[in-house]
N, C-alpha and C positions, 0 to 999 in steps of 0.2 A: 549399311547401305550408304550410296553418294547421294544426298536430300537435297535440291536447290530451292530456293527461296525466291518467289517472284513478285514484285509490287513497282509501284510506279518510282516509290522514295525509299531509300532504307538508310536514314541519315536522320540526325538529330533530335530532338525529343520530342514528339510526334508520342501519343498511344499505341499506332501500327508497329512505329519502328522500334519503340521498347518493347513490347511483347514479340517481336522475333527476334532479336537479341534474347530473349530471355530462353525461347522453344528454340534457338540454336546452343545456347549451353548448355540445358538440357538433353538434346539431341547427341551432343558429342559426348555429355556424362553418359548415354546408354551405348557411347558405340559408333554413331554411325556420325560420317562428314559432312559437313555442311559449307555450300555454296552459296555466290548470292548473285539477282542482275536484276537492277532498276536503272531507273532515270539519273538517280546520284546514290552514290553510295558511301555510308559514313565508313570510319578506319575499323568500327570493327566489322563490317561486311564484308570482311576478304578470306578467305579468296574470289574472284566475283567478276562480272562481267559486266561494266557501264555501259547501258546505251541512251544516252542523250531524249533520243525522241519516245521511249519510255514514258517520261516523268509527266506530271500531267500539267507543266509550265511550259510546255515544248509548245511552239507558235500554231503549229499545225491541231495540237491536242484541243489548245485554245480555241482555236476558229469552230472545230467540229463541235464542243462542246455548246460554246454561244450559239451555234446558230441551232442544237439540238433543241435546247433549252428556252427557245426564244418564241416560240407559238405551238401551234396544236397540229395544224397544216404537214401531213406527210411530204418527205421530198426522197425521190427518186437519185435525183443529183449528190441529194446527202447520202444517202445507202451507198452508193457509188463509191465517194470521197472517201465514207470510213473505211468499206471495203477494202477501195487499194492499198487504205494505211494499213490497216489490219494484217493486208498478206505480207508488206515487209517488215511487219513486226512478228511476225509467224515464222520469218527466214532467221531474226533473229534467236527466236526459242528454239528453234533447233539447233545451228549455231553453241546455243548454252548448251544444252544437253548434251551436241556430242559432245561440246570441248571437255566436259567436266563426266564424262560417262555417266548422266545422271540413273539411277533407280526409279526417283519419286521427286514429286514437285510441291510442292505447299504454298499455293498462292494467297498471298497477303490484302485481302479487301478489294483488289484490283476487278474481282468479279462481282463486287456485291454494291461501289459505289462508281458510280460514272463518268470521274474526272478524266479518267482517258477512256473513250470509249472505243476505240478502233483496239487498244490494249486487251480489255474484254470479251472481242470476239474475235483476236488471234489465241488468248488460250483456251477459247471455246473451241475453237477449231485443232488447234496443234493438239490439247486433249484428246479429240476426240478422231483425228486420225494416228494417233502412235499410243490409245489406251495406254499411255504411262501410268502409275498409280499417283494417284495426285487426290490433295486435301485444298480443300477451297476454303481458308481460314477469314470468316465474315464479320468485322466489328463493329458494322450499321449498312443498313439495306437503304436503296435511294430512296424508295417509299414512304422512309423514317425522313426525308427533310422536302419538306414542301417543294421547293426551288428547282427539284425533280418532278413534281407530280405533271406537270403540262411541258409537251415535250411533244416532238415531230417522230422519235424512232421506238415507238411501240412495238416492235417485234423483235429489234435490239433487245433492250430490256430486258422480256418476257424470255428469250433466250440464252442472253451471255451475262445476266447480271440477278443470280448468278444461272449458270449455262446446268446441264442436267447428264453430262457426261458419263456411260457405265463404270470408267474406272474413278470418277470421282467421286469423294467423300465429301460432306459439311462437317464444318465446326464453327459455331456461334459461342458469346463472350455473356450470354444470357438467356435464361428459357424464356424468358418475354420473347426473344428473335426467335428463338426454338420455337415455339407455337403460333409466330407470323409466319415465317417460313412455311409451315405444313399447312397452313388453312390459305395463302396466296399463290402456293406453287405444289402443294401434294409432298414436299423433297424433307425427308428426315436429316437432321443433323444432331454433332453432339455438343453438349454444353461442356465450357473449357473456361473457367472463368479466366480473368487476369491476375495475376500472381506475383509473388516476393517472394525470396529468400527468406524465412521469416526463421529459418535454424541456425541463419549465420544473422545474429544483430547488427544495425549498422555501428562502425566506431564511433568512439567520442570523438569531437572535432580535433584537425590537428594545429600546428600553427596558423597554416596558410586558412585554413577555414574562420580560427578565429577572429582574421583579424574582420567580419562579414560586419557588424555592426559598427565599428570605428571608420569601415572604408565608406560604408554608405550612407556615413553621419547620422546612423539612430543610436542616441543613449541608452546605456544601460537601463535606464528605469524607464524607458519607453515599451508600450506594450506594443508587441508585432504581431498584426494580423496577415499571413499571409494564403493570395493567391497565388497558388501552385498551377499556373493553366498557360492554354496561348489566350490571345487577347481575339477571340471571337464570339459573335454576337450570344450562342445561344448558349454562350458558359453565365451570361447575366454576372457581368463583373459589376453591374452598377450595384445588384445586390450586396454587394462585397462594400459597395461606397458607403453603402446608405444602413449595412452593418457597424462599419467606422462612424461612420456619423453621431448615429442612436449610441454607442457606447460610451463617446465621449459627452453626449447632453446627460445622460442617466450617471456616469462616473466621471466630474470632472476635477477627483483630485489625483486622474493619471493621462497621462498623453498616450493617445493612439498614432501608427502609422498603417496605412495598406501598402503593403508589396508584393508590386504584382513581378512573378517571373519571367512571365511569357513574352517570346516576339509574337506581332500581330501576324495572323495566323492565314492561313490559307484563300480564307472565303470571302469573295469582293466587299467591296460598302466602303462606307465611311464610321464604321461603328467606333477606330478609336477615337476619332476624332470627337465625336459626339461623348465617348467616355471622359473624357480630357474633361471635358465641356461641366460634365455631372462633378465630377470631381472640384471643380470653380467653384459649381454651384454651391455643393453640400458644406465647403470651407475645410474640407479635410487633410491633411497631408498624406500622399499617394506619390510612392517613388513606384514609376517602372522601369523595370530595370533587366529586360528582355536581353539587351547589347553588351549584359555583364555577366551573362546566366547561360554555357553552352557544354557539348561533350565533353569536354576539358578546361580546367585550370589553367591557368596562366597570366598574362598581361599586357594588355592592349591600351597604344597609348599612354603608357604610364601608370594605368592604372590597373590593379588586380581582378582579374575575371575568374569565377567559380563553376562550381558544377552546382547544380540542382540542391546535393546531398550536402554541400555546405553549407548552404540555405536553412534547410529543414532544422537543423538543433537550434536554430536562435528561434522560431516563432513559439509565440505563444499562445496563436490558434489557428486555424485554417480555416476560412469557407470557402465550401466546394457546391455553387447554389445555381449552376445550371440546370437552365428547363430541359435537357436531353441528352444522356450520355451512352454510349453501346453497353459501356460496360462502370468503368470511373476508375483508370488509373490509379490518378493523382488520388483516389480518394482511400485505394489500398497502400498507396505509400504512405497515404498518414497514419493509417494503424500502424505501419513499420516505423515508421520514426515516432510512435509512442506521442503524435501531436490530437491534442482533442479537437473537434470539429463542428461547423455547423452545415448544415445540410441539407437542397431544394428535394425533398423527396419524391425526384424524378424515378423513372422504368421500373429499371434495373435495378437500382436501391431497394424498391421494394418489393422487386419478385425476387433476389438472388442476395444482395447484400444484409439488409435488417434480418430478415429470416433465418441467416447465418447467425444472431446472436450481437449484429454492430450496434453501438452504443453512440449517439451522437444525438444533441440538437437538431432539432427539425423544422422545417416551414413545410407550406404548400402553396407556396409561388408568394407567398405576401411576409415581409420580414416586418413580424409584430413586436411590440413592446416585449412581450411574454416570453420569446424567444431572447432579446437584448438581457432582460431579465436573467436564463438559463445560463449565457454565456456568461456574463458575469459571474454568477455564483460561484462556476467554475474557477475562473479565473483570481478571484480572492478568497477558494479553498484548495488550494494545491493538495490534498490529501483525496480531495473528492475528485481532481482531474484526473493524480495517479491511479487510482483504481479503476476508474473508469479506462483510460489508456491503456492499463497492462490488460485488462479484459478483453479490451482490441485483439490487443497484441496475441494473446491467444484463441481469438476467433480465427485471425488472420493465419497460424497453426496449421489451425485443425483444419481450415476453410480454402483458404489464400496460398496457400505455401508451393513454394518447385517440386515438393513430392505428392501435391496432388496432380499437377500437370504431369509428371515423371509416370505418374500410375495411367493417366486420360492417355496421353501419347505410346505407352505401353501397348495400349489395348489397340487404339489405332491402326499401328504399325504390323499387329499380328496378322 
């Protein structure tokens, strides 16, 4: 089959846009082709169809959203607004479809959060007038973040986000979504977790990666604690501070650093700035290093730029201590890269990842002594870490792997 691929972004390291990279190599391992059209599309979305006013940075996306967003007060003029976006954004879906002869459509969160909202009810619509078969793949529902709940387009919503089309399917990243989903909207879906190649190991670093600890001026005998995330509010990177912090008073015959990967991330505020700020506070050293860390290697400026995966072999621990995640990535890439972890034991962690058998450190929203404790132990028994890691590593298997997606998309597709 010709599969296209629909969301606002499918560029950069985002959760959305690695998990379809991941269900499009998968998809061509079983056979069929894969297309892509957003707002931006990275180098591997091609072959693919840009459309600019997609993306949910697009000026017009912006206005509608703010002004959705912005009180309780129904507006007539705003139904309108998104409308007409909507219908040219609907000229565009078609557009894709023919150009690409699509089969089926697998739309990427674009129906289940409301960054572009005229985008959600043109494929509520182009759905449901050309019954394509189409997958509505959902990785947090707007209901999940506050900053949705009071809002002018209630019928929006309740209709395109996501929309209830005969020939569409759900798939959520969590049966915690699985059983919001059916008690808010009656609408079944399947659970799909987020996945790694976990039959092909990552390689040992190679040149260009090792040089990660010399270019960013951390010493060999400095311990690295790294955040793997973007730098937004509700990943609680300050946890992450105030982890470095407590390590370095309870172990002060090794130096800590926090590095953080992420560029600051989508969602308005002033949160880095105020993290900047915690960071003063706590006295800790805290490289971010967002504008060094992207799809590709290279060098900018003079200076050597990495992928993600070059990152991961140098830490020497991860926390992943946000209050709310669809699913957690970054937090199945640490079982792959064999890194031990600490971890807010948010949703999803505890209805779909612990249960699976993962081993990690834990809080519940308050990083205690007893926890600072745990991670250490680890950290001055490397025997107790490896075991605990490769244990990951084969939850992640039996659990986590492209041939459990390879068998969910199977069944899908039939």
């Amino acid at each position: 089959m010709k599969i296209g691929f629909v969301a606002t972004r499918i560029a950069g390291l985002d959760g959305v846009s690695l998990e379809i990279n991941k269900w499009a190599g998968v998809l061509r391992r079983l056979g069929h082709e894969t297309f892509f059209c957003a707002g931006e599309l990275g180098e591997f979305a091609q072959p693919g169809m840009e459309v600019p006013a997609f993306h949910f940075q697009d000026p017009e996306a912006i206005a509608q959203h703010d002004e959705a967003f912005s009180g309780a007060e129904e507006s007539r003029a705003l139904y309108r607004r998104i409308a007409a976006s909507a219908g040219e954004l609907k000229a565009q879906l078609y557009t894709f479809a023919d150009r690409f002869a699509l089969d089926m459509l697998i739309t990427q969160n674009a129906q289940a959060i409301p960054m572009q909202i005229a985008l959600g009810v043109a494929l509520r619509d182009f759905i449901d007038e050309t019954h394509i078969p189409a997958i509505g793949h959902h990785h947090d529902f707007y209901w999940e973040r506050e900053r949705f709940i009071v809002n002018r387009i209630p019928d929006i919503l309740r209709t395109a986000f996501p929309s209830e089309g005969t020939s569409l399917r759900h798939v959520v990243i969590s049966t915690a979504m699985q059983r919001e989903l059916y008690m808010r909207r009656r609408l079944s879906a399947t659970y799909v977790p987020n996945v790694f190649d976990f039959r092909n190991p990552p390689p040992p670093p190679d040149a260009h990666a090792a040089t990660v600890r010399e270019e960013l001026g951390i010493a060999p005998d400095e311990r690295l604690i790294l955040q793997p995330t973007r730098i937004v509010r509700r990943k609680n990177i300050e946890r992450a501070v105030e982890v470095v912090r407590l390590l370095g008073e309870q172990d002060p015959a090794h130096r800590y650093v926090l590095v953080v990967t992420g560029y600051t991330g989508d969602e308005a505020g002033t949160y880095t700035d105020w993290l900047l700020r915690q960071v003063e506070i706590a006295g800790i050293r805290a490289l971010f290093i967002g504008d060094r860390v992207g799809e590709e290697r290279g060098a900018r400026e003079g200076r050597r730029t990495y992928t993600l995966w070059d990152i991961y072999p140098h830490a020497d621990f991860v926390t992943y201590l946000s209050s709310y995640e669809g699913f957690g990535n970054a937090l199945i890439e640490t079982l792959y890269f064999r890194k031990p972890l600490i971890v807010n034991a948010y949703t999803a962690y505890r209805s779909d990842i612990k249960p699976a058998g993962v081993r990690a450190v834990e809080i519940r929203e308050e990083v205690t002594p007893q926890a600072i404790g745990a991670v250490l132990a680890l950290l001055d028994d490397p025997a107790a870490a490896r075991r605990m890691v490769e244990h990951n590593y084969a939850v992640g298997q039996a659990h986590f792997s492209y041939e459990t997606l390879e068998a969910r998309l199977a069944t899908l597709l039939a």
